[in-house]
C-alpha positions, 0 to 999 in steps of 0.5 A: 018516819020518812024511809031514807033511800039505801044510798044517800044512808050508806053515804051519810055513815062513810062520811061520818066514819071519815069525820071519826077517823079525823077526830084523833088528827083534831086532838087538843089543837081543834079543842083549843081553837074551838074554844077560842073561836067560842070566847074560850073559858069563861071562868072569872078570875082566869086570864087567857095566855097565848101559847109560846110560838114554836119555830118549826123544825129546820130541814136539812139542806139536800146533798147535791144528786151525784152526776151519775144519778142524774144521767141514770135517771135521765135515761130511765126518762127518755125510756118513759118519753118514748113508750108514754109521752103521747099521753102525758103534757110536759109537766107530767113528764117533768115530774116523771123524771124528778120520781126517777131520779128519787128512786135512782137515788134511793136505790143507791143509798140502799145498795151502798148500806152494809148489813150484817148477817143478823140484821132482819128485815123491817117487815115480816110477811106471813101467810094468811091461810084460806079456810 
């Protein structure tokens, strides 16, 4: 039996693994089309229905950005134009400033959101000891 150099083994187990964790992703949706794609069943007497068609779930339409948002977050991108704009083209600087200006206003839905005394937070952190 021919020895498989160490690397190309190591690399052919990560890519199996990655093709595992995919499996679930696949699900009943990658069978179906892996049997359509075949010829399906071939059991007599069984006639192939199309699945109903699905209209995909309607998006809200996005709140206009409040003014104030905007001139935050402008600043907070001129701020980046300045320390970093020799390294980055106008397009990344474009979505720069549209990353600013999500987080500007996420942060000011967050701070107008109330909580009561009792409300915990989402995650609980703990503390991993060391042996």
């Amino acid at each position: 039996m021919p020895q498989v150099p160490f690397a190309a083994a190591r690399r052919r187990f990560i890519q199996s693994l990655g093709l595992l964790a995919a499996a679930p992703l696949v699900g009943q949706s990658g069978l179906a089309l892996a049997q359509s794609a075949s010829g399906g069943s071939r059991t007599p007497g069984v006639r192939k229905t199309t699945p109903p068609k699905v209209a995909p779930p309607a998006t809200p339409p996005t709140p206009p950005t409040p003014p104030e948002v905007v001139k935050q977050a402008q600043a907070l991108a001129e701020v980046v134009r300045t320390r970093y704009g020799a390294h980055l083209s106008d397009a990344q600087m474009t979505d720069v400033a549209k990353a600013l200006e999500n987080v500007v206003q996420n942060g000011d839905r967050l701070r107008k959101l109330k909580l009561q005394n009792g409300d915990e937070p989402d995650v609980t952190f703990r503390a991993a000891l060391e042996r």
